[in-house]
CHARMM-style PDB file with segment names, atoms N, HN, CA, C and O in Angstrom:
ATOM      1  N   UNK     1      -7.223 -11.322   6.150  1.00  0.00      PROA
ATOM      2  CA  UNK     1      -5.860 -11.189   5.669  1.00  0.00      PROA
ATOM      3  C   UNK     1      -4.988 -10.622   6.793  1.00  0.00      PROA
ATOM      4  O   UNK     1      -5.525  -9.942   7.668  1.00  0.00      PROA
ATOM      5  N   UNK     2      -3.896 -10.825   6.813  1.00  0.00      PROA
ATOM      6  HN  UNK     2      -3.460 -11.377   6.102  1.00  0.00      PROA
ATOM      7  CA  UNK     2      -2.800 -10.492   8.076  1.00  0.00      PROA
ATOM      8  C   UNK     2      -2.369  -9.226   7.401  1.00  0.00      PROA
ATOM      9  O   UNK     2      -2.223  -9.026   6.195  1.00  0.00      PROA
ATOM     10  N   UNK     3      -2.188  -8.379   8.447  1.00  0.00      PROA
ATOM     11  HN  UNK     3      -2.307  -8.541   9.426  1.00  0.00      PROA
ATOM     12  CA  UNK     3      -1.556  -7.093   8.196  1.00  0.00      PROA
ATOM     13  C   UNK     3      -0.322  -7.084   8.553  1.00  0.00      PROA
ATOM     14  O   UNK     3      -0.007  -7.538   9.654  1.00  0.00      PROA
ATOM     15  N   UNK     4       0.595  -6.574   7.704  1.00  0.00      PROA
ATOM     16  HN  UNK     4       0.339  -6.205   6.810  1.00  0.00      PROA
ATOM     17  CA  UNK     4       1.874  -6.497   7.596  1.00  0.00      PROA
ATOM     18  C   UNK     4       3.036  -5.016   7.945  1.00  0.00      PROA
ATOM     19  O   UNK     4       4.223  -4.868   8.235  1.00  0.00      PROA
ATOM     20  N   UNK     5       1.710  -4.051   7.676  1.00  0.00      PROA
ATOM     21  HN  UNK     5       0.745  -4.171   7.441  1.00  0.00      PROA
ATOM     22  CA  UNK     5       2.592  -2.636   8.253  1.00  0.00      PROA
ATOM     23  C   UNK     5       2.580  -2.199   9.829  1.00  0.00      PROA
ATOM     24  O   UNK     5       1.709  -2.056  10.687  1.00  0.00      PROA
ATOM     25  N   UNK     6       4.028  -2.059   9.760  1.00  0.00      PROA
ATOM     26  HN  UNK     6       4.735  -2.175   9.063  1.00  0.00      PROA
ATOM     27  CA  UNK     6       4.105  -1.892  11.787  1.00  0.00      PROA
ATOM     28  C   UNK     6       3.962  -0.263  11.890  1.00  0.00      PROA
ATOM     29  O   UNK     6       4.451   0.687  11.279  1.00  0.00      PROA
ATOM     30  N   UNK     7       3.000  -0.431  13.022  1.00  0.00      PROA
ATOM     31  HN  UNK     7       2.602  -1.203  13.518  1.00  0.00      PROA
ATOM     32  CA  UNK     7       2.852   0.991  13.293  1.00  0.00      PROA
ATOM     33  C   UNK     7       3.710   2.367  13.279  1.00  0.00      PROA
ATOM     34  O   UNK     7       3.251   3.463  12.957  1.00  0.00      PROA
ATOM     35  N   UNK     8       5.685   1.979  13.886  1.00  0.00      PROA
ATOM     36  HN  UNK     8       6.058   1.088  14.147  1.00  0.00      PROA
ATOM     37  CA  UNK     8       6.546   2.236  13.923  1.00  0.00      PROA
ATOM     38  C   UNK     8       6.489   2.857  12.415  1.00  0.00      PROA
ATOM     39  O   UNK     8       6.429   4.086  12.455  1.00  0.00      PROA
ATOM     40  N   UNK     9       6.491   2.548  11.658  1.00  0.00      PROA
ATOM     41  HN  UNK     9       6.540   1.550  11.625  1.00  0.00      PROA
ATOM     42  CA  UNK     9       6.673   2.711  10.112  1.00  0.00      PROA
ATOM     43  C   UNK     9       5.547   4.047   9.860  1.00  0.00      PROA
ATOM     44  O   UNK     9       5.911   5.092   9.321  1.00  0.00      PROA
ATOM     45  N   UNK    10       4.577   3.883  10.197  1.00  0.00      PROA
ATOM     46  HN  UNK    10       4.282   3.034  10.635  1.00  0.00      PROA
ATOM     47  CA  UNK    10       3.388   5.029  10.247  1.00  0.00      PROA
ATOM     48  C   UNK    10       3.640   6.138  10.620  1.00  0.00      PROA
ATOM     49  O   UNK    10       3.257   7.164  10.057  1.00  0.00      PROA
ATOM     50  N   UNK    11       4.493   6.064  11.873  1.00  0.00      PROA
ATOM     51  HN  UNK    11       4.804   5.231  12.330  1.00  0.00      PROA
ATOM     52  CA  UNK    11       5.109   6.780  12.192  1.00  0.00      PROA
ATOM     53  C   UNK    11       5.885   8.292  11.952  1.00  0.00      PROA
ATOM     54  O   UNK    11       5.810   9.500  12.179  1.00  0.00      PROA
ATOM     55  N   UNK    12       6.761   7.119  11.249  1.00  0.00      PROA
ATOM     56  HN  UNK    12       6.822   6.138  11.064  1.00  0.00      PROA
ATOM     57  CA  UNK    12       7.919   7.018  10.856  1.00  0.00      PROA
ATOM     58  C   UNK    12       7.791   8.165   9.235  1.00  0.00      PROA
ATOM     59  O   UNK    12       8.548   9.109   9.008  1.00  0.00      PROA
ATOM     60  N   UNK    13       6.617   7.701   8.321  1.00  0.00      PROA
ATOM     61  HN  UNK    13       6.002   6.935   8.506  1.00  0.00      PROA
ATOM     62  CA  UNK    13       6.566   8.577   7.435  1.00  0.00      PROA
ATOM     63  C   UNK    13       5.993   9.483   7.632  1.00  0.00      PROA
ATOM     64  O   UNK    13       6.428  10.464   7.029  1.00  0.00      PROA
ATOM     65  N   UNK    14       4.559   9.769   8.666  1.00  0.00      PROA
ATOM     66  HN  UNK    14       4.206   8.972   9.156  1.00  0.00      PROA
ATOM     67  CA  UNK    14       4.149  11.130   9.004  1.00  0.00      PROA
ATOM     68  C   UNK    14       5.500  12.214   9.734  1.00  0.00      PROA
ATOM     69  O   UNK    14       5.570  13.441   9.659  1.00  0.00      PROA
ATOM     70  N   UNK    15       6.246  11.473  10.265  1.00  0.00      PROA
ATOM     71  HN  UNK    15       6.189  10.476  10.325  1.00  0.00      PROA
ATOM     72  CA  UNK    15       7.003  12.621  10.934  1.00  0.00      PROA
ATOM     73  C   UNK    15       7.909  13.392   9.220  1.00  0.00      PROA
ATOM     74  O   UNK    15       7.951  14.553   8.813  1.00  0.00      PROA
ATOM     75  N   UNK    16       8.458  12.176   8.673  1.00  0.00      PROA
ATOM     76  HN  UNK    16       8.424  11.233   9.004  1.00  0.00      PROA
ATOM     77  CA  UNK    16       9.004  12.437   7.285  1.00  0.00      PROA
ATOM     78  C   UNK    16       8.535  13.829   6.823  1.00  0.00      PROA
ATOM     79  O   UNK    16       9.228  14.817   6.578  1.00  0.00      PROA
ATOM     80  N   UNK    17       7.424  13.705   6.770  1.00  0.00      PROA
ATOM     81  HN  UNK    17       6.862  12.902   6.969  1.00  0.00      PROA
ATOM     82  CA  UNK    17       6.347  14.533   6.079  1.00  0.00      PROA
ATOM     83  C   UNK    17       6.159  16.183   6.419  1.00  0.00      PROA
ATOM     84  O   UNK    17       5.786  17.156   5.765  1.00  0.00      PROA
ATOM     85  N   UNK    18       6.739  15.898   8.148  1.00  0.00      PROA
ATOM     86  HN  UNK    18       7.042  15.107   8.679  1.00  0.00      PROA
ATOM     87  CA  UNK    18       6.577  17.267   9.086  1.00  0.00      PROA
ATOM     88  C   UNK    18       5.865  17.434   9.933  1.00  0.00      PROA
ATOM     89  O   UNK    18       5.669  18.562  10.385  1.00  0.00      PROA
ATOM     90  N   UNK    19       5.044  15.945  10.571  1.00  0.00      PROA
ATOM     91  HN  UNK    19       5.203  15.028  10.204  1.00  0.00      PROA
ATOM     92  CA  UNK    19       4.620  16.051  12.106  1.00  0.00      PROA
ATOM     93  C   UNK    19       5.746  16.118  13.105  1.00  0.00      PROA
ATOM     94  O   UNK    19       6.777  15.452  13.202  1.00  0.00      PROA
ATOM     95  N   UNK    20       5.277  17.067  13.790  1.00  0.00      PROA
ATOM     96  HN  UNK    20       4.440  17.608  13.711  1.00  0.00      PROA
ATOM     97  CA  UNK    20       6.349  17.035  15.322  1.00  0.00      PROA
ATOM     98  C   UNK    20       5.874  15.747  16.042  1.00  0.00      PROA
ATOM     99  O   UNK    20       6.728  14.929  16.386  1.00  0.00      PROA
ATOM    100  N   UNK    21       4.208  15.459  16.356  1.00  0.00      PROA
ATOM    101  HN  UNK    21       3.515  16.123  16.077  1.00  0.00      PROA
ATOM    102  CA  UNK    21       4.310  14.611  17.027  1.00  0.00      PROA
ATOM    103  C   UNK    21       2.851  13.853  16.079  1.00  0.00      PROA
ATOM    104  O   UNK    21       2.030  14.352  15.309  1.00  0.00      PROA
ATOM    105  N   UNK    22       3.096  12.202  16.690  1.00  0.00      PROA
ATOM    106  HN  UNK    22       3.763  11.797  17.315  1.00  0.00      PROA
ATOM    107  CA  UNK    22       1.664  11.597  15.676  1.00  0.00      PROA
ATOM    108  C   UNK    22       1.367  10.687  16.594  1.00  0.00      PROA
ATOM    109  O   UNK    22       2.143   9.860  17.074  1.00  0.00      PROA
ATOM    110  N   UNK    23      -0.470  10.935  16.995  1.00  0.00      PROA
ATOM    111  HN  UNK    23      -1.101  11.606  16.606  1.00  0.00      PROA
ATOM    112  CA  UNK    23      -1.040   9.900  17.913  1.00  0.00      PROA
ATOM    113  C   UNK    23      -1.375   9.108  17.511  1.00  0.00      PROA
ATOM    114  O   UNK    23      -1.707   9.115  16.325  1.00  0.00      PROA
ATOM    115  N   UNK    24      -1.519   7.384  18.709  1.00  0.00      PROA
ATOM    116  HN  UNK    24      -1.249   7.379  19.672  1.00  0.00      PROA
ATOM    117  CA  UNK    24      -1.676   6.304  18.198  1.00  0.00      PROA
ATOM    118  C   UNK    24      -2.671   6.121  17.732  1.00  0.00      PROA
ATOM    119  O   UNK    24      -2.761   5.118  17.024  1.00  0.00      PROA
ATOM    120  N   UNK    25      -4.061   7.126  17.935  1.00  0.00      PROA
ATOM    121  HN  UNK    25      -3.988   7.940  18.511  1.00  0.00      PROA
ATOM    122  CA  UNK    25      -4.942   6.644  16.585  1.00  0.00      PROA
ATOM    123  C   UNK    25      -4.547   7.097  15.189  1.00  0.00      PROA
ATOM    124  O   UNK    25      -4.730   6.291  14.277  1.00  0.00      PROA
ATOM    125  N   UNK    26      -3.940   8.484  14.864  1.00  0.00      PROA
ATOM    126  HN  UNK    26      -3.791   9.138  15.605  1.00  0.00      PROA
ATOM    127  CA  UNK    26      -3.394   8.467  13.963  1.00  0.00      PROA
ATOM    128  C   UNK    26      -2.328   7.596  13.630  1.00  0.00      PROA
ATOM    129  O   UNK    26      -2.229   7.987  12.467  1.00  0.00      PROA
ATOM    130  N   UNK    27      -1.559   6.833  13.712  1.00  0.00      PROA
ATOM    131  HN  UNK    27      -1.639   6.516  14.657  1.00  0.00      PROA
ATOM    132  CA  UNK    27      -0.671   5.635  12.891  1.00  0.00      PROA
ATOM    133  C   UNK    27      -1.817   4.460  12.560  1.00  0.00      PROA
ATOM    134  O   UNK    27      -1.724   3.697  11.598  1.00  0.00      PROA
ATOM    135  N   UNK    28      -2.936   4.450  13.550  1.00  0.00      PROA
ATOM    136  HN  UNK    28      -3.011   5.070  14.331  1.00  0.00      PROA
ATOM    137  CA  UNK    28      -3.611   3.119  13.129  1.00  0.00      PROA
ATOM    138  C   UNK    28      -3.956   3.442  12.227  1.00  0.00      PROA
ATOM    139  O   UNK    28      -3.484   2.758  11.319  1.00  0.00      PROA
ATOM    140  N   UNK    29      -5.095   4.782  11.644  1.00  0.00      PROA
ATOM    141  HN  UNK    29      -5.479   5.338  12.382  1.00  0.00      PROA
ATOM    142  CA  UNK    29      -5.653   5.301  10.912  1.00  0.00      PROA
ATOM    143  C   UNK    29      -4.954   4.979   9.584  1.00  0.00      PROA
ATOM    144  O   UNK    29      -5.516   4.437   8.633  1.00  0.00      PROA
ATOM    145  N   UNK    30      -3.451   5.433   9.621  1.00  0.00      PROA
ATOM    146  HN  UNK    30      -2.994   5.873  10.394  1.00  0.00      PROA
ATOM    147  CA  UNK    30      -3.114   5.537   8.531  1.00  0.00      PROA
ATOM    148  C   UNK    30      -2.162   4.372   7.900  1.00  0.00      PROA
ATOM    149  O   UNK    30      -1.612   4.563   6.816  1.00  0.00      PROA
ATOM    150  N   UNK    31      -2.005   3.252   8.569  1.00  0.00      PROA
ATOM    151  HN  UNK    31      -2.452   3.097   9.450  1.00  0.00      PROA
ATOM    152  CA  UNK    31      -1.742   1.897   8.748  1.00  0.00      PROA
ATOM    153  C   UNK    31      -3.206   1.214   8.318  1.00  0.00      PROA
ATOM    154  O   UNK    31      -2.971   0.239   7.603  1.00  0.00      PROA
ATOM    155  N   UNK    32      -4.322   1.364   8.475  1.00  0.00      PROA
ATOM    156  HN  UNK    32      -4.512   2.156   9.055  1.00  0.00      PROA
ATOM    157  CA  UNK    32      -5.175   0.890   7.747  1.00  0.00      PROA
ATOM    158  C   UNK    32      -6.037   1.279   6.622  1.00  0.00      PROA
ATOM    159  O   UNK    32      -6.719   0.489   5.969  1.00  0.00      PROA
ATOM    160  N   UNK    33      -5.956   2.640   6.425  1.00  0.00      PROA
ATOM    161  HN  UNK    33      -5.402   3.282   6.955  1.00  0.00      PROA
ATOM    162  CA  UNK    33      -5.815   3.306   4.784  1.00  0.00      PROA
ATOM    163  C   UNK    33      -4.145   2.721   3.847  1.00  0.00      PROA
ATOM    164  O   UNK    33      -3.956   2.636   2.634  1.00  0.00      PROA
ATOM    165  N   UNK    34      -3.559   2.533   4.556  1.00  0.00      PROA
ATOM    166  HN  UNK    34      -3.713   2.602   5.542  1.00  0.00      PROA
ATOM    167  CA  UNK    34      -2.240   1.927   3.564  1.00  0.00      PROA
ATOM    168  C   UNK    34      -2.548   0.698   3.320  1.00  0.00      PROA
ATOM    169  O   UNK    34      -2.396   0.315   2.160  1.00  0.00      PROA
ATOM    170  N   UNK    35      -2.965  -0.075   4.142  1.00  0.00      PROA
ATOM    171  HN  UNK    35      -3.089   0.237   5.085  1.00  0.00      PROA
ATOM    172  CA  UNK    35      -3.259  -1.426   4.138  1.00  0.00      PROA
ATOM    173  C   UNK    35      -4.600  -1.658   2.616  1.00  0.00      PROA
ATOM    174  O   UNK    35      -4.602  -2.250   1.536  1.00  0.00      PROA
ATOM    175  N   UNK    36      -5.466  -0.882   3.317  1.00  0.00      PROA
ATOM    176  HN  UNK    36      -5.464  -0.401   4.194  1.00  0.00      PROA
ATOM    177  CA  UNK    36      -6.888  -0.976   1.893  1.00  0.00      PROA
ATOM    178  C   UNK    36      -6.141  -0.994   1.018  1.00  0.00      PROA
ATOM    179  O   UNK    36      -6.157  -1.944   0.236  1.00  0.00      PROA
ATOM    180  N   UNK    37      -5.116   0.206   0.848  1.00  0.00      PROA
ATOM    181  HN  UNK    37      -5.103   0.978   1.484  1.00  0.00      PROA
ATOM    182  CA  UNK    37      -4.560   0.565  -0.769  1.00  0.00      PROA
ATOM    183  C   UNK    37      -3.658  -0.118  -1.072  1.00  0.00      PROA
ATOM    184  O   UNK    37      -3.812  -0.268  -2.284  1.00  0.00      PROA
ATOM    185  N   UNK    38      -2.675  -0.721  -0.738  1.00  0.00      PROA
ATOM    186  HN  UNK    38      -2.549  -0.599   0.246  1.00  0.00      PROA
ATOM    187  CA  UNK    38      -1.958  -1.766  -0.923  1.00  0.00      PROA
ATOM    188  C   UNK    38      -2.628  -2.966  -1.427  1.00  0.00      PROA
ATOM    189  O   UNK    38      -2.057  -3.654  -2.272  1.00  0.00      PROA
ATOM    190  N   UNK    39      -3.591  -3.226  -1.061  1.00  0.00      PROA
ATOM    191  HN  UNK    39      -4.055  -2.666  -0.374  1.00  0.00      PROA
ATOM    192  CA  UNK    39      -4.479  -4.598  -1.192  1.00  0.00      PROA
ATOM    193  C   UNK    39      -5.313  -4.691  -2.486  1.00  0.00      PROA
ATOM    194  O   UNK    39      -5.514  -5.774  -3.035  1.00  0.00      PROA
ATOM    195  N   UNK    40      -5.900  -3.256  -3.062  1.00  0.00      PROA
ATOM    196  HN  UNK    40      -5.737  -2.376  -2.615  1.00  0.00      PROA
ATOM    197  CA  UNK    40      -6.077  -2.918  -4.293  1.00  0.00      PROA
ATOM    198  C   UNK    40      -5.550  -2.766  -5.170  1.00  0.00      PROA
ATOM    199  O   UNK    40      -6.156  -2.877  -6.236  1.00  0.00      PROA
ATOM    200  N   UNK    41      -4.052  -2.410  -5.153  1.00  0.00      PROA
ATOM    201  HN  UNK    41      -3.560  -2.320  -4.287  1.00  0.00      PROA
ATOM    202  CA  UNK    41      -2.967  -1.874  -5.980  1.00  0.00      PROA
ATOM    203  C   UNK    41      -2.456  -3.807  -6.446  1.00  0.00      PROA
ATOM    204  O   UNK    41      -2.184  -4.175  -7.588  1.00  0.00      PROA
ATOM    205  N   UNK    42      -2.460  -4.534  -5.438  1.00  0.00      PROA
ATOM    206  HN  UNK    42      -2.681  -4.235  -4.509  1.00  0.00      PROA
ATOM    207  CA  UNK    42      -2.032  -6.034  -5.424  1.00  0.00      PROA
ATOM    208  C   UNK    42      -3.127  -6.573  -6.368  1.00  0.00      PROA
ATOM    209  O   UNK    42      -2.798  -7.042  -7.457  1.00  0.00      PROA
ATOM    210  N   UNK    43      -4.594  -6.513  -5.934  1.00  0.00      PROA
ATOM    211  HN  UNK    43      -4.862  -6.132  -5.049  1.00  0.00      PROA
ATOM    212  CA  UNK    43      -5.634  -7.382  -6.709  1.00  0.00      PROA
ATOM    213  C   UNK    43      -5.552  -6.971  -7.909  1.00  0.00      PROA
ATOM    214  O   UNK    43      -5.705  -7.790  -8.815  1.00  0.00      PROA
ATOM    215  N   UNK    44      -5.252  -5.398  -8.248  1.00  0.00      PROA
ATOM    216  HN  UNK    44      -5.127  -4.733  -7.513  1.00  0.00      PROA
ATOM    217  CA  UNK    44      -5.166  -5.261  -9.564  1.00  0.00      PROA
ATOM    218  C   UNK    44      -4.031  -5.755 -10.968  1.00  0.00      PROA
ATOM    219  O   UNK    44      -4.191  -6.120 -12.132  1.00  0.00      PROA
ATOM    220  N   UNK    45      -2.956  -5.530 -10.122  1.00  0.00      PROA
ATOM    221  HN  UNK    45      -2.826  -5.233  -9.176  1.00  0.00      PROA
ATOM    222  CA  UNK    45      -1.505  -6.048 -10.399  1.00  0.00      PROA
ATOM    223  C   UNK    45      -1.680  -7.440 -10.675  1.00  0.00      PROA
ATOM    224  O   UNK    45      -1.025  -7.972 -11.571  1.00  0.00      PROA
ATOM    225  N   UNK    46      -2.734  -8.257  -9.795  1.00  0.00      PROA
ATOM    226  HN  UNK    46      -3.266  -7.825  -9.066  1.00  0.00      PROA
ATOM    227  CA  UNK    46      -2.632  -9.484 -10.254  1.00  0.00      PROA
ATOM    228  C   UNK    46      -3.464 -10.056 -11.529  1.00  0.00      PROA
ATOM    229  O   UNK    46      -3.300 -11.079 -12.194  1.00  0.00      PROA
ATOM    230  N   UNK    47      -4.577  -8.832 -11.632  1.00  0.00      PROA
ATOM    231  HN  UNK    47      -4.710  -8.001 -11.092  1.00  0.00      PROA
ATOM    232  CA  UNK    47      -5.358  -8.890 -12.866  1.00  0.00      PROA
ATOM    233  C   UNK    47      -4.448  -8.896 -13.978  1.00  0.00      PROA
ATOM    234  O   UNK    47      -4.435  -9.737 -14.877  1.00  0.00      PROA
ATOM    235  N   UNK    48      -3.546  -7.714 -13.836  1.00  0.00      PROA
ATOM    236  HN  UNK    48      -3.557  -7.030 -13.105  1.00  0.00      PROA
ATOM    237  CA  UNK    48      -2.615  -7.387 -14.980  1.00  0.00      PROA
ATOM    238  C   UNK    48      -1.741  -8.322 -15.346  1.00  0.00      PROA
ATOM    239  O   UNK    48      -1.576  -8.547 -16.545  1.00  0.00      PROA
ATOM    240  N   UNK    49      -1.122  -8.938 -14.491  1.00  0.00      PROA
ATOM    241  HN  UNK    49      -1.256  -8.755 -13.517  1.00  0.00      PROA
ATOM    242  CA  UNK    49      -0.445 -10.315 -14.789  1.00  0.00      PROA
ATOM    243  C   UNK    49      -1.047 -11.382 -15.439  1.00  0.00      PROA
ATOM    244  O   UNK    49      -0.466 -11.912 -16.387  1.00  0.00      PROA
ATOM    245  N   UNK    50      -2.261 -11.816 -15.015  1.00  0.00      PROA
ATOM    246  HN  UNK    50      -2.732 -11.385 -14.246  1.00  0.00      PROA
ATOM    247  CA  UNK    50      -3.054 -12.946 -15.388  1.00  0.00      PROA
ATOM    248  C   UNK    50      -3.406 -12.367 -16.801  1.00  0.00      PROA
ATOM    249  O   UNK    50      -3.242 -13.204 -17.689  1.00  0.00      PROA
ATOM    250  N   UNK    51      -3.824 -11.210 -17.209  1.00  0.00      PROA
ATOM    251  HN  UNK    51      -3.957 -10.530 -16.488  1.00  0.00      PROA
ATOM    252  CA  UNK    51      -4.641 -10.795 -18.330  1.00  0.00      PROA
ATOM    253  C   UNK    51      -2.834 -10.885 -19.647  1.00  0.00      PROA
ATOM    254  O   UNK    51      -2.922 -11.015 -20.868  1.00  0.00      PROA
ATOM    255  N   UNK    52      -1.830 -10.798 -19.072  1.00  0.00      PROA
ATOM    256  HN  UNK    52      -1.758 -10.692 -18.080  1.00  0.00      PROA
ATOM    257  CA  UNK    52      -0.772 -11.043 -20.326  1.00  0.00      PROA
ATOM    258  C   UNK    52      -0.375 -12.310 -20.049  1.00  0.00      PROA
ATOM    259  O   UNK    52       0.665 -12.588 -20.646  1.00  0.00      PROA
ATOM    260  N   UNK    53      -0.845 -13.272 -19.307  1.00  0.00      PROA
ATOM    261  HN  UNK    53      -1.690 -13.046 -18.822  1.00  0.00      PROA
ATOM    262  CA  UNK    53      -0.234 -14.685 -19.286  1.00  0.00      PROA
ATOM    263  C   UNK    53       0.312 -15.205 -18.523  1.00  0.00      PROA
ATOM    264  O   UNK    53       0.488 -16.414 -18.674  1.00  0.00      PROA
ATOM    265  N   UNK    54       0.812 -14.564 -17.403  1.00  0.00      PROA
ATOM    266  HN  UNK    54       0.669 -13.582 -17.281  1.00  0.00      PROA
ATOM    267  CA  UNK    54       1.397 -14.569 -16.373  1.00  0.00      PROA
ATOM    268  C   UNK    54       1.135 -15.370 -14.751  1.00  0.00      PROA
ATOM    269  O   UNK    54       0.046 -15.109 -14.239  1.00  0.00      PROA
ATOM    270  N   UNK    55       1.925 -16.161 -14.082  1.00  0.00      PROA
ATOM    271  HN  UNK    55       2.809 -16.373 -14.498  1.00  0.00      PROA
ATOM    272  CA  UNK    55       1.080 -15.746 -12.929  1.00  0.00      PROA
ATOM    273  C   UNK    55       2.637 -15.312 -11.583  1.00  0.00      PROA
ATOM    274  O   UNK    55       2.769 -15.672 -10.413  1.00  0.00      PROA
ATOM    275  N   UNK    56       3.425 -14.548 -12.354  1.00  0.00      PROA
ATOM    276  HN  UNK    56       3.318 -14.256 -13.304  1.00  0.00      PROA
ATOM    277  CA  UNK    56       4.491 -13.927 -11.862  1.00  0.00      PROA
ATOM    278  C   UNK    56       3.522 -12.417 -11.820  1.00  0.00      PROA
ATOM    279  O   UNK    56       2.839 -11.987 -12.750  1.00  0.00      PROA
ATOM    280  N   UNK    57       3.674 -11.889 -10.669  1.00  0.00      PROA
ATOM    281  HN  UNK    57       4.229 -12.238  -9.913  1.00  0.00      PROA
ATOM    282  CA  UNK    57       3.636 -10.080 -10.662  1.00  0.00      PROA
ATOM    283  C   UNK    57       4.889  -9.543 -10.730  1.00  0.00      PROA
ATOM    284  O   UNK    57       5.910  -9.836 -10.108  1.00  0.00      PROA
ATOM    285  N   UNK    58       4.646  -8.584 -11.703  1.00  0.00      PROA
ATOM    286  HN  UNK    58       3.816  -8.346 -12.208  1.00  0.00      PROA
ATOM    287  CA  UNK    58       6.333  -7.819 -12.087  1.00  0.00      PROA
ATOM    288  C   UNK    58       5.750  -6.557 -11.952  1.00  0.00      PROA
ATOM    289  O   UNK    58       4.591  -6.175 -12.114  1.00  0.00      PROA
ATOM    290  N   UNK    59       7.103  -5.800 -11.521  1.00  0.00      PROA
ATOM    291  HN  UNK    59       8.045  -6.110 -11.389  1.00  0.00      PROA
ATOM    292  CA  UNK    59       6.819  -4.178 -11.172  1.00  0.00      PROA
ATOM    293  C   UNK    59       6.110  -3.306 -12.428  1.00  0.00      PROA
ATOM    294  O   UNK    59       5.587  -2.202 -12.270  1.00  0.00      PROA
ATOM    295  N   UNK    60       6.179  -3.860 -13.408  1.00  0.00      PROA
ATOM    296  HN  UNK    60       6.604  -4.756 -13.536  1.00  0.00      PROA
ATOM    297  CA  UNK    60       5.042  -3.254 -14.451  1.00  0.00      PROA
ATOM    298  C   UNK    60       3.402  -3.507 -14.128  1.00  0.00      PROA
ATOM    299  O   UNK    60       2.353  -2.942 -14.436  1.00  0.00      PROA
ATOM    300  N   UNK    61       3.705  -4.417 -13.511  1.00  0.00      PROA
ATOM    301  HN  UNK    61       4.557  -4.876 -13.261  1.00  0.00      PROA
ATOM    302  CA  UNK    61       1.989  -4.631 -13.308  1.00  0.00      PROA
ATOM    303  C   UNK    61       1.683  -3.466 -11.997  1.00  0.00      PROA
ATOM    304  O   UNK    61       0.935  -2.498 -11.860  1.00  0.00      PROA
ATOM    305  N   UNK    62       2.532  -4.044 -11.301  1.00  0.00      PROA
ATOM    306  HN  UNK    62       3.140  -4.831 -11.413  1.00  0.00      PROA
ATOM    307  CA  UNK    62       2.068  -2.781 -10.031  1.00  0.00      PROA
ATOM    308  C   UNK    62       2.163  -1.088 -10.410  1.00  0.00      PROA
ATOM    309  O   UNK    62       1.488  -0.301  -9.745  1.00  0.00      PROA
ATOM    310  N   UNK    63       2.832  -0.716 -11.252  1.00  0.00      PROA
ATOM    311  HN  UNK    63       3.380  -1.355 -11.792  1.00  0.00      PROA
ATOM    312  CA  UNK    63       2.917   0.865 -12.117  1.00  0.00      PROA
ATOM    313  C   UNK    63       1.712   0.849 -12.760  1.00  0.00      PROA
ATOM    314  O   UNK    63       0.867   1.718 -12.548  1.00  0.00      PROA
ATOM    315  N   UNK    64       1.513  -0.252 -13.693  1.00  0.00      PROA
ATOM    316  HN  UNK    64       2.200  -0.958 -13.865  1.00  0.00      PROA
ATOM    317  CA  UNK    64      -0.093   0.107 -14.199  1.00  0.00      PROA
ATOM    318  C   UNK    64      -1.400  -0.514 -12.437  1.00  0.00      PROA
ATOM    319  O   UNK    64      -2.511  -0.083 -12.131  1.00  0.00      PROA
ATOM    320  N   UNK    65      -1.095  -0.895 -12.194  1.00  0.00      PROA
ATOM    321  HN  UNK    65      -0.192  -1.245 -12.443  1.00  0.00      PROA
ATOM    322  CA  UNK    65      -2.451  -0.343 -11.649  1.00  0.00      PROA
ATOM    323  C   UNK    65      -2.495   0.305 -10.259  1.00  0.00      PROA
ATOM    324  O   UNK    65      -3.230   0.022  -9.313  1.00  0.00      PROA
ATOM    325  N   UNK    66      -1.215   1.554 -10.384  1.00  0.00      PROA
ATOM    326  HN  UNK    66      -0.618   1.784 -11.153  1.00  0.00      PROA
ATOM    327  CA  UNK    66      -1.461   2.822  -9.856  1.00  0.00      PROA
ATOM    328  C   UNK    66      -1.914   3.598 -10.772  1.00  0.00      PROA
ATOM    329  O   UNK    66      -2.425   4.668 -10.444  1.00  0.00      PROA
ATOM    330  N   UNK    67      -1.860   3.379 -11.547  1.00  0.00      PROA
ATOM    331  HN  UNK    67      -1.445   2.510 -11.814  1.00  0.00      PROA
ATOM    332  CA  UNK    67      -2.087   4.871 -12.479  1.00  0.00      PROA
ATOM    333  C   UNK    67      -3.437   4.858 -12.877  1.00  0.00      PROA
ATOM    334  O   UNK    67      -3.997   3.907 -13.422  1.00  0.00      PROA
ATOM    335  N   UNK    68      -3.962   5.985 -12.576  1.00  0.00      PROA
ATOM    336  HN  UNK    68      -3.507   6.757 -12.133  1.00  0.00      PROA
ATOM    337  CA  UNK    68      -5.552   6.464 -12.742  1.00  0.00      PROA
ATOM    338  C   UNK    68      -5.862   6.232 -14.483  1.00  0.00      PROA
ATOM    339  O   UNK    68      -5.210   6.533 -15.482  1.00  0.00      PROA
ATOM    340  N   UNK    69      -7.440   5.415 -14.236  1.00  0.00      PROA
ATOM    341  HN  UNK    69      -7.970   5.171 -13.424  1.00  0.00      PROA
ATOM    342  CA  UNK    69      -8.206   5.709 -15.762  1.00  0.00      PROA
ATOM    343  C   UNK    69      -8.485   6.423 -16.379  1.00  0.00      PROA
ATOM    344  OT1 UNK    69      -9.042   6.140 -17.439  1.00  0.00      PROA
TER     345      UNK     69
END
């Protein structure tokens, strides 16, 4: 699968957060933990769609499958 988050962005929210400074293994690091979870949050979302009839994903599907069992 192609990855879609730019490192810049990784960045970009650790500093948000209150790093002064963030190394380039840290943005990869955390550019490819976003990536896993994004990709789970999607397969599930698409369960949720398919399971009411659907094969549109709507932001209800992605709210339910963040939310813990």
């Amino acid at each position: 699968m192609t990855r879609l988050l730019p490192l810049a962005a990784m960045e970009k929210i650790l500093k948000q957060c209150g790093a002064e400074r963030v190394s380039d293994k840290a943005k990869v690091a955390m550019k490819n933990i976003m990536e896993e979870i994004a990709d789970d949050i999607a397969a599930r979302a698409i369960q949720f769609a398919k399971h009411a009839g659907r094969t549109t994903v709507k932001d209800r599907d992605i709210k339910l499958a963040t939310k813990e069992n």
